[in-house]
PDB file of N, CA, C and O in Angstrom:
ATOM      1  N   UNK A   1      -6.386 -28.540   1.711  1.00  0.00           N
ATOM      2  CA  UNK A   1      -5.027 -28.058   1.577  1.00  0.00           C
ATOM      3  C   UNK A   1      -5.016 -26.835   0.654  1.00  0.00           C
ATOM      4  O   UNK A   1      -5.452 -26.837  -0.498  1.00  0.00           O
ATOM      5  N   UNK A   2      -4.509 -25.867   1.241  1.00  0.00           N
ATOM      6  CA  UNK A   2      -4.567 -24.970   0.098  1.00  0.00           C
ATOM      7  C   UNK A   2      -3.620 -24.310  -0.773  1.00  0.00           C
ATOM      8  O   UNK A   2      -2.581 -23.831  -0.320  1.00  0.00           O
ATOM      9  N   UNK A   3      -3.952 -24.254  -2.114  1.00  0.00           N
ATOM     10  CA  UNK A   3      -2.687 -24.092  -3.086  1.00  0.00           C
ATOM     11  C   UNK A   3      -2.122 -22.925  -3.030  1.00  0.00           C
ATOM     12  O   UNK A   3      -2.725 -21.896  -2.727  1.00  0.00           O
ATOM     13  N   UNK A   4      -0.531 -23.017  -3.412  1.00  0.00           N
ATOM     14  CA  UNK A   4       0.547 -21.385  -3.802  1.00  0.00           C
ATOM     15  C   UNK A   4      -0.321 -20.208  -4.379  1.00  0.00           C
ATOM     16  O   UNK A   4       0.103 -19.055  -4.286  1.00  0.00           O
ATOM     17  N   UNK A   5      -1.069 -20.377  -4.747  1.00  0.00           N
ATOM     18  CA  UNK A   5      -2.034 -19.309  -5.304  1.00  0.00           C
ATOM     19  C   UNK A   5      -3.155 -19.160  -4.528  1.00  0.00           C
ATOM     20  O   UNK A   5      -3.893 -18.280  -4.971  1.00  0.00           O
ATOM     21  N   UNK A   6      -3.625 -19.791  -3.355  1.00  0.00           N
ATOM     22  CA  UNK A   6      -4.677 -19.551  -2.157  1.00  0.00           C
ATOM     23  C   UNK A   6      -3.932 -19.095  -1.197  1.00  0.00           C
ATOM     24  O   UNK A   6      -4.353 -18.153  -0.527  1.00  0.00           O
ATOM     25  N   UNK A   7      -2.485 -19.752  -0.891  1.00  0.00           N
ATOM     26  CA  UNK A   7      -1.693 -18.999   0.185  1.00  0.00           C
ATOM     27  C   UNK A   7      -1.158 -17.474   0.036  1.00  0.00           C
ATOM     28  O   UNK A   7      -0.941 -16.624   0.899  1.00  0.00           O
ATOM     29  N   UNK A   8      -1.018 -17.438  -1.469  1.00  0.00           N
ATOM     30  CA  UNK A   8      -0.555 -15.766  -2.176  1.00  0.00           C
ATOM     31  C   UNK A   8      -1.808 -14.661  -1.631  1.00  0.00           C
ATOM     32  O   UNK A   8      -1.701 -13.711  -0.856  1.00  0.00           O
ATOM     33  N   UNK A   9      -3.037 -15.195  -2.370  1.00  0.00           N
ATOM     34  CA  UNK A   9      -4.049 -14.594  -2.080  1.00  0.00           C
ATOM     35  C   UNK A   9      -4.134 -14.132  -0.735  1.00  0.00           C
ATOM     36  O   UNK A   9      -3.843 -13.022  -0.290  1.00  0.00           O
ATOM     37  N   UNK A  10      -4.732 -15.506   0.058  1.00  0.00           N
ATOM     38  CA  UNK A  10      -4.341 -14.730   1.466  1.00  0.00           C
ATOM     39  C   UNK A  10      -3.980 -14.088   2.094  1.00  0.00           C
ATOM     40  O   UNK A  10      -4.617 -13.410   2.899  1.00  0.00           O
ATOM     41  N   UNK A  11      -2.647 -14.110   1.884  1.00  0.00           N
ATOM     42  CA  UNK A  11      -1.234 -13.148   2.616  1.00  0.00           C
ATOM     43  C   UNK A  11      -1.764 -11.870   2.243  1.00  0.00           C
ATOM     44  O   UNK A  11      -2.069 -11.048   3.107  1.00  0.00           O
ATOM     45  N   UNK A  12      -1.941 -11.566   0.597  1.00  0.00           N
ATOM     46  CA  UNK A  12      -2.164 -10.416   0.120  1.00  0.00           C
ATOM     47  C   UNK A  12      -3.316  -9.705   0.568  1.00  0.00           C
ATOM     48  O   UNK A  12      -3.148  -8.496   0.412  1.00  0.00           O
ATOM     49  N   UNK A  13      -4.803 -10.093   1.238  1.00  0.00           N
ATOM     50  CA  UNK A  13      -6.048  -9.799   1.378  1.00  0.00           C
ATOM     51  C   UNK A  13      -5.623  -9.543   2.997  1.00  0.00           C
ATOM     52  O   UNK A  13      -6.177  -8.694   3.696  1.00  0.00           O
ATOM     53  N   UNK A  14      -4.626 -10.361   3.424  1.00  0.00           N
ATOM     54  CA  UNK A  14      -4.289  -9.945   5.243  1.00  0.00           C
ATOM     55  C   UNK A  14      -3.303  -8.741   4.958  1.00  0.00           C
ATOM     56  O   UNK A  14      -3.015  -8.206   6.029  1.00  0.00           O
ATOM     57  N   UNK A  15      -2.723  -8.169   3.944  1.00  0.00           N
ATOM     58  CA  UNK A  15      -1.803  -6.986   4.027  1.00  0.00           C
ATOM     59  C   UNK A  15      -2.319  -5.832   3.294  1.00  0.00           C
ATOM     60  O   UNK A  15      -1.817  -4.718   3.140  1.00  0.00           O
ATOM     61  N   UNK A  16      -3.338  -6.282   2.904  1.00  0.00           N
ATOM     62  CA  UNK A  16      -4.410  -4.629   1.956  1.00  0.00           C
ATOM     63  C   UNK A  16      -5.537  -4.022   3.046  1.00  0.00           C
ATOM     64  O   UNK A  16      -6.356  -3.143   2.778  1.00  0.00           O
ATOM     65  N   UNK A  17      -5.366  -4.761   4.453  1.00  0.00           N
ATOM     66  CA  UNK A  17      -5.888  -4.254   5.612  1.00  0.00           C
ATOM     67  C   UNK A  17      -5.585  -3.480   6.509  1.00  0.00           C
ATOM     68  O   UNK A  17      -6.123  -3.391   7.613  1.00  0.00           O
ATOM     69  N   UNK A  18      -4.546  -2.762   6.017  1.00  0.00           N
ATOM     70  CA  UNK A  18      -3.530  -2.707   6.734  1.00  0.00           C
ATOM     71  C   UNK A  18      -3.259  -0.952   6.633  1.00  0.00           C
ATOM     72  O   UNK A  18      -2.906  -0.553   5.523  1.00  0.00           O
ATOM     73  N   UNK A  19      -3.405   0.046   7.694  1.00  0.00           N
ATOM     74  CA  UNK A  19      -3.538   1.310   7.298  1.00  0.00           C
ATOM     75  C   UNK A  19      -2.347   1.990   6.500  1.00  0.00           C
ATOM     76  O   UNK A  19      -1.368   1.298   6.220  1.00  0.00           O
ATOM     77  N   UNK A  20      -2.392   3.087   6.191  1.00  0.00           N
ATOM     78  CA  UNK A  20      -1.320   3.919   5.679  1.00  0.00           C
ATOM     79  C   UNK A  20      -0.678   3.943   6.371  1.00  0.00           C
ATOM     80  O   UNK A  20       0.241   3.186   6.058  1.00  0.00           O
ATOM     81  N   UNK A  21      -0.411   4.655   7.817  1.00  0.00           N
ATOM     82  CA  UNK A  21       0.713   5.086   8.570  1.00  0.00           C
ATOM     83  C   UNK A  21       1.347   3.486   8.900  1.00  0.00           C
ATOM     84  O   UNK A  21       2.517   3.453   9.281  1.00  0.00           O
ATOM     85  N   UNK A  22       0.726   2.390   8.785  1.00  0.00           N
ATOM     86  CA  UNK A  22       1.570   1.284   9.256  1.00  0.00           C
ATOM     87  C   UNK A  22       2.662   0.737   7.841  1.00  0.00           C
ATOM     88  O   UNK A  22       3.862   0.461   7.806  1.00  0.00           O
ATOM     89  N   UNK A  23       1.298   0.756   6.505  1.00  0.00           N
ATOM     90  CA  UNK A  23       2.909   0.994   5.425  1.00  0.00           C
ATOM     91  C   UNK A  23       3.784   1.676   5.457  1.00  0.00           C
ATOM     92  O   UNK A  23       4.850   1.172   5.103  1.00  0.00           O
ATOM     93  N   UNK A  24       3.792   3.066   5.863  1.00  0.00           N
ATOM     94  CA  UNK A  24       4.451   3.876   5.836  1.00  0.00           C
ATOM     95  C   UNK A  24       5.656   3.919   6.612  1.00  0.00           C
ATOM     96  O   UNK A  24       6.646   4.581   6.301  1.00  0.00           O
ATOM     97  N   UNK A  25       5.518   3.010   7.896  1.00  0.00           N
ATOM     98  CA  UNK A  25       6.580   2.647   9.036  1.00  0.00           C
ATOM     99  C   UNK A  25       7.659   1.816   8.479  1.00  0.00           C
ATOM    100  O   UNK A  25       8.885   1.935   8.489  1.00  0.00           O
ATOM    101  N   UNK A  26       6.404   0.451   7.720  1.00  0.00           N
ATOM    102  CA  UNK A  26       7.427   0.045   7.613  1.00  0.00           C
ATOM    103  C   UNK A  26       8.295   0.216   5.840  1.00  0.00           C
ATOM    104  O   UNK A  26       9.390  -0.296   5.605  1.00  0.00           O
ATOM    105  N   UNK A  27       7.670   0.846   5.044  1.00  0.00           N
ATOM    106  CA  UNK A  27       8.609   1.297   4.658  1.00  0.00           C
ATOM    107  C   UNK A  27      10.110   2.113   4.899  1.00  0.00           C
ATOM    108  O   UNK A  27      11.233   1.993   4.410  1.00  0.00           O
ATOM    109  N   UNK A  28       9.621   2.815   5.708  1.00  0.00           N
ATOM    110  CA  UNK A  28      11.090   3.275   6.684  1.00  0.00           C
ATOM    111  C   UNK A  28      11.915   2.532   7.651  1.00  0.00           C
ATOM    112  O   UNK A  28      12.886   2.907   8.308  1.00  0.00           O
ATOM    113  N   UNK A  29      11.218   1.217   7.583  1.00  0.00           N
ATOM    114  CA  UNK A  29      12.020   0.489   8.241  1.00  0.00           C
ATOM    115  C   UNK A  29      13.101  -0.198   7.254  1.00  0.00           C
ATOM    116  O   UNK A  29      14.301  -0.416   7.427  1.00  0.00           O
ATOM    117  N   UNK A  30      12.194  -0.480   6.083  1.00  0.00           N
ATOM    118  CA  UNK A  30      12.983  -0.983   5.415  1.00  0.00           C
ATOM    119  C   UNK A  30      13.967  -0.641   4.253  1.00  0.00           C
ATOM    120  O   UNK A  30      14.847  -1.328   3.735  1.00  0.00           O
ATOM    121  N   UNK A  31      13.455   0.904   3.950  1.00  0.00           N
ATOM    122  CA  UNK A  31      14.688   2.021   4.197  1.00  0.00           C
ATOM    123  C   UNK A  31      16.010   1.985   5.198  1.00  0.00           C
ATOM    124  O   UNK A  31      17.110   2.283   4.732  1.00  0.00           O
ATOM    125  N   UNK A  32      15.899   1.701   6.257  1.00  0.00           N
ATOM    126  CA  UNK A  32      16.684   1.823   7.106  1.00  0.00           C
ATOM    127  C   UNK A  32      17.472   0.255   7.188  1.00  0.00           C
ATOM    128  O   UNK A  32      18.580   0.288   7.725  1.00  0.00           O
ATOM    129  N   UNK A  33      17.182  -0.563   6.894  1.00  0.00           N
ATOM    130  CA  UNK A  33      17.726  -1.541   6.323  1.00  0.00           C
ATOM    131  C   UNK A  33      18.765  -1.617   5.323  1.00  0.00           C
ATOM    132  O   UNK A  33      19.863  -2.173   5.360  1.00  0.00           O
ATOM    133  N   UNK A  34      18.338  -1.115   4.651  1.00  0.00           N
ATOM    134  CA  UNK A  34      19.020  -1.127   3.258  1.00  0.00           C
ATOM    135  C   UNK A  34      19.932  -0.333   3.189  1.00  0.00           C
ATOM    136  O   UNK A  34      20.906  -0.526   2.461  1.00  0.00           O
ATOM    137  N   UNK A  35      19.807   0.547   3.819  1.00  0.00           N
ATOM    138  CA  UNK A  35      20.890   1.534   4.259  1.00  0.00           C
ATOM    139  C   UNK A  35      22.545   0.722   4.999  1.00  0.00           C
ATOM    140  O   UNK A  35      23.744   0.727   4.720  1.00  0.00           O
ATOM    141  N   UNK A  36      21.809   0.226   5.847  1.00  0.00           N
ATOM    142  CA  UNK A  36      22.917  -0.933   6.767  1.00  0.00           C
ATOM    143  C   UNK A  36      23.800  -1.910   5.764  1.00  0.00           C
ATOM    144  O   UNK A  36      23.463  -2.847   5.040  1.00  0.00           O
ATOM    145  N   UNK A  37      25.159  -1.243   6.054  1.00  0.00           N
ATOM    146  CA  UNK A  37      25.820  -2.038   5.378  1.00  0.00           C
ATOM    147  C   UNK A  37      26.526  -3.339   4.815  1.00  0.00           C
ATOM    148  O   UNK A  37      27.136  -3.704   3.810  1.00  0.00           O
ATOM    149  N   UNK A  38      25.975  -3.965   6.374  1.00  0.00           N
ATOM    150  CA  UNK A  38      25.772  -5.317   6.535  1.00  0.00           C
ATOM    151  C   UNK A  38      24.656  -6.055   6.324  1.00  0.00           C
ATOM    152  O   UNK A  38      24.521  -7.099   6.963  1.00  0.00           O
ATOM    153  N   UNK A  39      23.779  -5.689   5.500  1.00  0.00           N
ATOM    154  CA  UNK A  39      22.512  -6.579   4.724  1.00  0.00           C
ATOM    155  C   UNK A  39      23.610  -6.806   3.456  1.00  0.00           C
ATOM    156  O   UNK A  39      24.546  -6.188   2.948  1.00  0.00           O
ATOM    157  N   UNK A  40      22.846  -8.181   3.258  1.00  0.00           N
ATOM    158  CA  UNK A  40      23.404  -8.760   1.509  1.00  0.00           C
ATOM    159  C   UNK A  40      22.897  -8.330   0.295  1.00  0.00           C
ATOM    160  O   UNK A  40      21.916  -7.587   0.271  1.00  0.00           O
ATOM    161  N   UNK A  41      23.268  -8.584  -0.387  1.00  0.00           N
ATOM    162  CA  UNK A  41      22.658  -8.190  -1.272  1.00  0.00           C
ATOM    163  C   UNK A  41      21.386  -9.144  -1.754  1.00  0.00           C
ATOM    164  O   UNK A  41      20.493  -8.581  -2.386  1.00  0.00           O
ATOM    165  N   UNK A  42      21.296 -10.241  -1.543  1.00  0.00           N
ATOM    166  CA  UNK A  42      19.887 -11.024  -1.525  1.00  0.00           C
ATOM    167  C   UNK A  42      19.270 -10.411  -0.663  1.00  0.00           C
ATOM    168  O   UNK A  42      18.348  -9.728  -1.111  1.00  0.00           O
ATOM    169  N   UNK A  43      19.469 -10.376   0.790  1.00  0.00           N
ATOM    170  CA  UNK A  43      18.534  -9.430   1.148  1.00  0.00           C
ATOM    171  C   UNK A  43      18.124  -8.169   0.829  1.00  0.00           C
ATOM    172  O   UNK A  43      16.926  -7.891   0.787  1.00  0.00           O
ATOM    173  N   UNK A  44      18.923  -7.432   0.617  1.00  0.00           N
ATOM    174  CA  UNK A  44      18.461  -6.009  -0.230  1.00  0.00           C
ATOM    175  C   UNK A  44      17.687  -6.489  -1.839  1.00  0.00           C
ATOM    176  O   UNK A  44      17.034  -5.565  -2.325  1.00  0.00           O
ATOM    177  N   UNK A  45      17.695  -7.270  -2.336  1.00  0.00           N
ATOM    178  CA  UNK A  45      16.388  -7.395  -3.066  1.00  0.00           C
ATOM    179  C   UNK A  45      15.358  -8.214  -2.516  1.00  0.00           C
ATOM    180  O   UNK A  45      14.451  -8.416  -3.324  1.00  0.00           O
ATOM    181  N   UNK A  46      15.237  -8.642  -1.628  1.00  0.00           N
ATOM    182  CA  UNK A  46      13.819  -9.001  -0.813  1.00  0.00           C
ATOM    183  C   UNK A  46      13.056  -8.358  -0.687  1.00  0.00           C
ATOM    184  O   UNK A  46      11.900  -8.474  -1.092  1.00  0.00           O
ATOM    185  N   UNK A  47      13.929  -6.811   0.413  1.00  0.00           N
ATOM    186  CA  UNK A  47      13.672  -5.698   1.017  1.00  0.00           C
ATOM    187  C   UNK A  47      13.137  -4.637   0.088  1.00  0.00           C
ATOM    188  O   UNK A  47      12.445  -3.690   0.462  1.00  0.00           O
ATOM    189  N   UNK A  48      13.554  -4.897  -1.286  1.00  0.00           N
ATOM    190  CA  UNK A  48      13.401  -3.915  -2.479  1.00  0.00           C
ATOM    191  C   UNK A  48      11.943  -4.574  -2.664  1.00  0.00           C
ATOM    192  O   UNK A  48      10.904  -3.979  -2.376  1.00  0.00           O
ATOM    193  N   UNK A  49      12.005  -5.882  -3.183  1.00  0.00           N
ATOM    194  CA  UNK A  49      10.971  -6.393  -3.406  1.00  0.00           C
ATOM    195  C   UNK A  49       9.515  -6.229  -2.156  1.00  0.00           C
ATOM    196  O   UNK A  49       8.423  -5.986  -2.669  1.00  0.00           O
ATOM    197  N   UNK A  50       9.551  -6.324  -1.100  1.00  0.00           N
ATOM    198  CA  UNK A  50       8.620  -6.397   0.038  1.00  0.00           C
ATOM    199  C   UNK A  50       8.302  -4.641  -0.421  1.00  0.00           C
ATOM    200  O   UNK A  50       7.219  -4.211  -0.817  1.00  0.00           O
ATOM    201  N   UNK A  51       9.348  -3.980  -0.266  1.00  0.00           N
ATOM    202  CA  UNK A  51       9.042  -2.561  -0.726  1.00  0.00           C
ATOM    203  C   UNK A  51       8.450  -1.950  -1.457  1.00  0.00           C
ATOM    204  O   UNK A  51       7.832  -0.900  -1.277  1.00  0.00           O
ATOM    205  N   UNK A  52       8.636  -2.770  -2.669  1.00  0.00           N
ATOM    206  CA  UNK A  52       7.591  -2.572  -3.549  1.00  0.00           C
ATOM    207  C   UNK A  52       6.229  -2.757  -3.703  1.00  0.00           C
ATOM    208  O   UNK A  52       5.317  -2.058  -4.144  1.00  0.00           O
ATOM    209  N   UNK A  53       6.331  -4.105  -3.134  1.00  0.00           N
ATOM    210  CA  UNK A  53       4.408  -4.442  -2.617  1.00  0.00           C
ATOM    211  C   UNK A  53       3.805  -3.427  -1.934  1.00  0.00           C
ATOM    212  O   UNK A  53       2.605  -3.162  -2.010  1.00  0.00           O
ATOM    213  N   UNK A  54       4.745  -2.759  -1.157  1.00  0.00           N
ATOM    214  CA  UNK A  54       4.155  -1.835  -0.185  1.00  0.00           C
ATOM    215  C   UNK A  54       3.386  -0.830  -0.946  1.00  0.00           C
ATOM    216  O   UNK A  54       2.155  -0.830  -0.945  1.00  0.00           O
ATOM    217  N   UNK A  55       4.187   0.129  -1.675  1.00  0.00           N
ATOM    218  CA  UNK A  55       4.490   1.089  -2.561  1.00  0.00           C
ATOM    219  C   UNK A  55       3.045   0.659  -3.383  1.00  0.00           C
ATOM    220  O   UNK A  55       2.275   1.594  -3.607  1.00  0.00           O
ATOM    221  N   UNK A  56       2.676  -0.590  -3.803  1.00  0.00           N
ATOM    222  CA  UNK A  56       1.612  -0.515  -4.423  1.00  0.00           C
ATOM    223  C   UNK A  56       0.749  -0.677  -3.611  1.00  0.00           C
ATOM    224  O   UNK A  56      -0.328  -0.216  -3.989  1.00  0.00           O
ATOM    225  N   UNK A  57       0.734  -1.117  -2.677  1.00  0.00           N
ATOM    226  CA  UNK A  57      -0.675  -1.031  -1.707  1.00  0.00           C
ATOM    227  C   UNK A  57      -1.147   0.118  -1.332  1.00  0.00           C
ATOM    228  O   UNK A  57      -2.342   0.378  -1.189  1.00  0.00           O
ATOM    229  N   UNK A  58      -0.065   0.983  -1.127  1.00  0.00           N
ATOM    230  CA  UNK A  58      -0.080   2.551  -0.822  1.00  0.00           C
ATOM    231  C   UNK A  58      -0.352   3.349  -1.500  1.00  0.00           C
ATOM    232  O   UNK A  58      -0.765   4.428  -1.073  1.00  0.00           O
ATOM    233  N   UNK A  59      -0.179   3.030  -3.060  1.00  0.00           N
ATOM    234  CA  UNK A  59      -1.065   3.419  -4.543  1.00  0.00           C
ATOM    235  C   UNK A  59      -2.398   3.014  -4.182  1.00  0.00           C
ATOM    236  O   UNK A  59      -3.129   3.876  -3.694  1.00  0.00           O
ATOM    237  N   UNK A  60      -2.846   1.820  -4.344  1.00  0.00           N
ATOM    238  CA  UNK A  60      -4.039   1.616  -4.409  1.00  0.00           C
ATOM    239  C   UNK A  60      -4.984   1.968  -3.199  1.00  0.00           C
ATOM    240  O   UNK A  60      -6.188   1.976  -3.455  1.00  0.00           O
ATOM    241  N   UNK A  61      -4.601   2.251  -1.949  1.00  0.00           N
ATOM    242  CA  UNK A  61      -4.930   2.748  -1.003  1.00  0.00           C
ATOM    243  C   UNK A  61      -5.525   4.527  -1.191  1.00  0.00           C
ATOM    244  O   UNK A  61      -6.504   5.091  -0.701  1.00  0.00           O
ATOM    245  N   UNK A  62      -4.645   4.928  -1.938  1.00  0.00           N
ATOM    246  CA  UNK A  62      -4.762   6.360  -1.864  1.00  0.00           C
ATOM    247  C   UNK A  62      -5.618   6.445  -3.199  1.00  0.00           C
ATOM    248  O   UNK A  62      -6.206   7.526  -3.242  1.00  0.00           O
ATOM    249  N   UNK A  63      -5.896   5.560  -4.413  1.00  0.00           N
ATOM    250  CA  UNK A  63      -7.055   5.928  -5.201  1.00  0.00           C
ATOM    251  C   UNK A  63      -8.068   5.805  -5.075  1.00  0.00           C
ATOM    252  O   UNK A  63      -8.959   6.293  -5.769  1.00  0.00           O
ATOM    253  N   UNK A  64      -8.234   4.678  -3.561  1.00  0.00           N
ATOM    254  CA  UNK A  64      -9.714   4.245  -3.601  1.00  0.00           C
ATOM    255  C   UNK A  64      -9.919   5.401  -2.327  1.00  0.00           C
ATOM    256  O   UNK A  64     -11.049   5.274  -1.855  1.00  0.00           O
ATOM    257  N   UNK A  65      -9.372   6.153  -1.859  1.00  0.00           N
ATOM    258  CA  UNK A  65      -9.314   7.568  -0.133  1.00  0.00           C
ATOM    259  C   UNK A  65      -9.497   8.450  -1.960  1.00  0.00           C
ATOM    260  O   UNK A  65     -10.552   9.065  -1.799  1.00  0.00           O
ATOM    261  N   UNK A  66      -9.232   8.624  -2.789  1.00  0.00           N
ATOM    262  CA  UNK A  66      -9.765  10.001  -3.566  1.00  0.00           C
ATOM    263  C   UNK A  66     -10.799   9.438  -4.502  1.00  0.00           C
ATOM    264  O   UNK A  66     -11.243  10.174  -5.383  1.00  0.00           O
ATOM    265  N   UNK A  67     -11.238   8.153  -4.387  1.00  0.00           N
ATOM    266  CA  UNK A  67     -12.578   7.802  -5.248  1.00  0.00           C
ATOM    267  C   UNK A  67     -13.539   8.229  -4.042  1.00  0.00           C
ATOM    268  O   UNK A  67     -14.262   9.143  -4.439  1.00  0.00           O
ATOM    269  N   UNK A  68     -13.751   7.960  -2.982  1.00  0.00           N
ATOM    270  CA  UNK A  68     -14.362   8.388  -1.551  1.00  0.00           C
ATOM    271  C   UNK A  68     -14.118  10.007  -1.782  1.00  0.00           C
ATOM    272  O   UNK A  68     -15.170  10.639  -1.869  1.00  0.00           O
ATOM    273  N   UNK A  69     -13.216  10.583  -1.866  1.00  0.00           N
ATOM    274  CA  UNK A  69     -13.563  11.822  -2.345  1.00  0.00           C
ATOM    275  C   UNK A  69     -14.001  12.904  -2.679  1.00  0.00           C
ATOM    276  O   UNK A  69     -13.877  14.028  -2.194  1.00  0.00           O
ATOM    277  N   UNK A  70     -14.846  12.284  -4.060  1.00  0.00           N
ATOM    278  CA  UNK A  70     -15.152  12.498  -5.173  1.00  0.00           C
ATOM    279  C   UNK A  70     -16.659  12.646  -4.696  1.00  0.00           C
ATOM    280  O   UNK A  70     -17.165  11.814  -3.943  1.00  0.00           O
ATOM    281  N   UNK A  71     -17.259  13.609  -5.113  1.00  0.00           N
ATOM    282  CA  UNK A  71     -19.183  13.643  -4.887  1.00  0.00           C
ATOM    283  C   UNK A  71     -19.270  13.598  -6.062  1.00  0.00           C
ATOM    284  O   UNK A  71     -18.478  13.945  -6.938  1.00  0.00           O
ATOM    285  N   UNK A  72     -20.668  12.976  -6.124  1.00  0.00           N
ATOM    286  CA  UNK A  72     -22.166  13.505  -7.236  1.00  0.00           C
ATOM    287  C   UNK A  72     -22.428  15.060  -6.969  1.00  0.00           C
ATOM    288  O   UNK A  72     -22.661  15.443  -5.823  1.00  0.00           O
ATOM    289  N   UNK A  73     -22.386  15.937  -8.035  1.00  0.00           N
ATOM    290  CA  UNK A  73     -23.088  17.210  -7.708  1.00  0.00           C
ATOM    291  C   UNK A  73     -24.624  17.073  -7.984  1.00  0.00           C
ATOM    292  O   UNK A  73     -25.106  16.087  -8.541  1.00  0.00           O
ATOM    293  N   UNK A  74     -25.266  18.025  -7.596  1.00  0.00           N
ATOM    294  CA  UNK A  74     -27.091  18.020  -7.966  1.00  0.00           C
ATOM    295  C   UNK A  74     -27.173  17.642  -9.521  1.00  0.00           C
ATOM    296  O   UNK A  74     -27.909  16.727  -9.891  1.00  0.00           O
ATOM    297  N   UNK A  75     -26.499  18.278 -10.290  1.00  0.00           N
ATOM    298  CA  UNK A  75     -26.658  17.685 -11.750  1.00  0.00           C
ATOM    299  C   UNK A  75     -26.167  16.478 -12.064  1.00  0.00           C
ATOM    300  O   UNK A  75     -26.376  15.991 -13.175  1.00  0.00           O
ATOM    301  N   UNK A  76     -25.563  15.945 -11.263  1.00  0.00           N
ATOM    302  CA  UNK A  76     -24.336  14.336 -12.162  1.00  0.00           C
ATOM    303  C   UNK A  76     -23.153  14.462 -12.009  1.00  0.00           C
ATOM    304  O   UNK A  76     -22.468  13.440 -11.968  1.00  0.00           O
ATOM    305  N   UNK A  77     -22.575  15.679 -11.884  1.00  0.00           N
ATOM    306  CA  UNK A  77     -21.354  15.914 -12.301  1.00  0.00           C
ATOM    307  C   UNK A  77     -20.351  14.777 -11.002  1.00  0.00           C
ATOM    308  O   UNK A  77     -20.839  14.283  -9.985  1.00  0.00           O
ATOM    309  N   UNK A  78     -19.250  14.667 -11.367  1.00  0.00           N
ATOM    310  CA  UNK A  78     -18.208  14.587 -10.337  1.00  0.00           C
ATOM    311  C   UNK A  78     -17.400  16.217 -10.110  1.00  0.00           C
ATOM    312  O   UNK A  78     -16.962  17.125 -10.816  1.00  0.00           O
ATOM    313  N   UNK A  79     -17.570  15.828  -8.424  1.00  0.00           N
ATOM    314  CA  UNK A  79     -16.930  17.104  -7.731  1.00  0.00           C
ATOM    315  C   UNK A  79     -16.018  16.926  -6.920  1.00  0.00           C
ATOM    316  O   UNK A  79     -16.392  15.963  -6.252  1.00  0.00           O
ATOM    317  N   UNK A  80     -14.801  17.337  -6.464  1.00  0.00           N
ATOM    318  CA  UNK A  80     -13.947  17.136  -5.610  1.00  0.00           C
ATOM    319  C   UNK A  80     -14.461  17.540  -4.125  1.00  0.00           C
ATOM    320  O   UNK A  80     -14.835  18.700  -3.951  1.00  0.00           O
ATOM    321  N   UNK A  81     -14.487  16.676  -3.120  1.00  0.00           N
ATOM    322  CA  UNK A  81     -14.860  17.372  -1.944  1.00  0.00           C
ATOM    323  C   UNK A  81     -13.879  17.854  -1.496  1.00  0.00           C
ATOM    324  O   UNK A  81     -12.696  17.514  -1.488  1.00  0.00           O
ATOM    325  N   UNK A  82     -14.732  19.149  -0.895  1.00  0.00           N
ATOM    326  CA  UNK A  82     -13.589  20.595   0.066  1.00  0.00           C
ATOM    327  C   UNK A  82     -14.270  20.936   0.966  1.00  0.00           C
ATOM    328  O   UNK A  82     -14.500  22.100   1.295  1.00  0.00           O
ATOM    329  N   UNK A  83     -14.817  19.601   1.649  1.00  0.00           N
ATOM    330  CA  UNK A  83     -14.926  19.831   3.507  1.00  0.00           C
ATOM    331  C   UNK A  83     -16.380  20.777   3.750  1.00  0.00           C
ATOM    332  O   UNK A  83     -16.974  20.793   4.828  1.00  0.00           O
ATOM    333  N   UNK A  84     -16.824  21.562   2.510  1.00  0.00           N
ATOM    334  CA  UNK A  84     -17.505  22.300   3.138  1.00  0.00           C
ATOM    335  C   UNK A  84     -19.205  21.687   2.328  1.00  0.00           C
ATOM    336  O   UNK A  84     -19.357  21.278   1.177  1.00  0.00           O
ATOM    337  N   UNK A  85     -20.197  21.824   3.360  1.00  0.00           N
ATOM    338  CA  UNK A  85     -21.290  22.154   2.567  1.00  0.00           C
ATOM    339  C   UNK A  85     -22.549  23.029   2.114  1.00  0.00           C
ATOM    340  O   UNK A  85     -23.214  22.693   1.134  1.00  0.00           O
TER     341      UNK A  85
END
């Protein structure tokens, strides 16, 4: 059986798989929600809340796309890659 904190995990390890452009949708979806004037206001903090998870997945998504980045130069250094070599 697995515990509130194995089911959290889970959920969370099945939604950090998950590309940019598909957070990105549904963040605008749920933009577009919230917008609608007929959501409650419990739901508009769900929607805030789900939003926010997003928002950080989409952080952490985009530091580990500029740690990939990042080269070793011939000396050690860190270098920003610019496509060219």
């Amino acid at each position: 059986m697995m515990g509130n904190n194995e089911s959290m995990n889970t959920e969370e390890n099945n939604t950090q798989n998950r590309p940019l452009e598909e957070i990105f949708a549904e963040l605008d979806d749920i933009l577009s929600k919230m917008q609608d004037p007929e959501v409650t206001l419990e739901d508009s903090f769900a929607l805030y809340e789900t939003g926010m998870k997003d928002i950080k997945q989409c952080n952490n998504l985009l530091d580990q796309i500029e740690k990939k980045m990042l080269l070793l130069s011939k000396d050690g250094e860190l270098t920003a890659f610019d496509g060219e070599e």
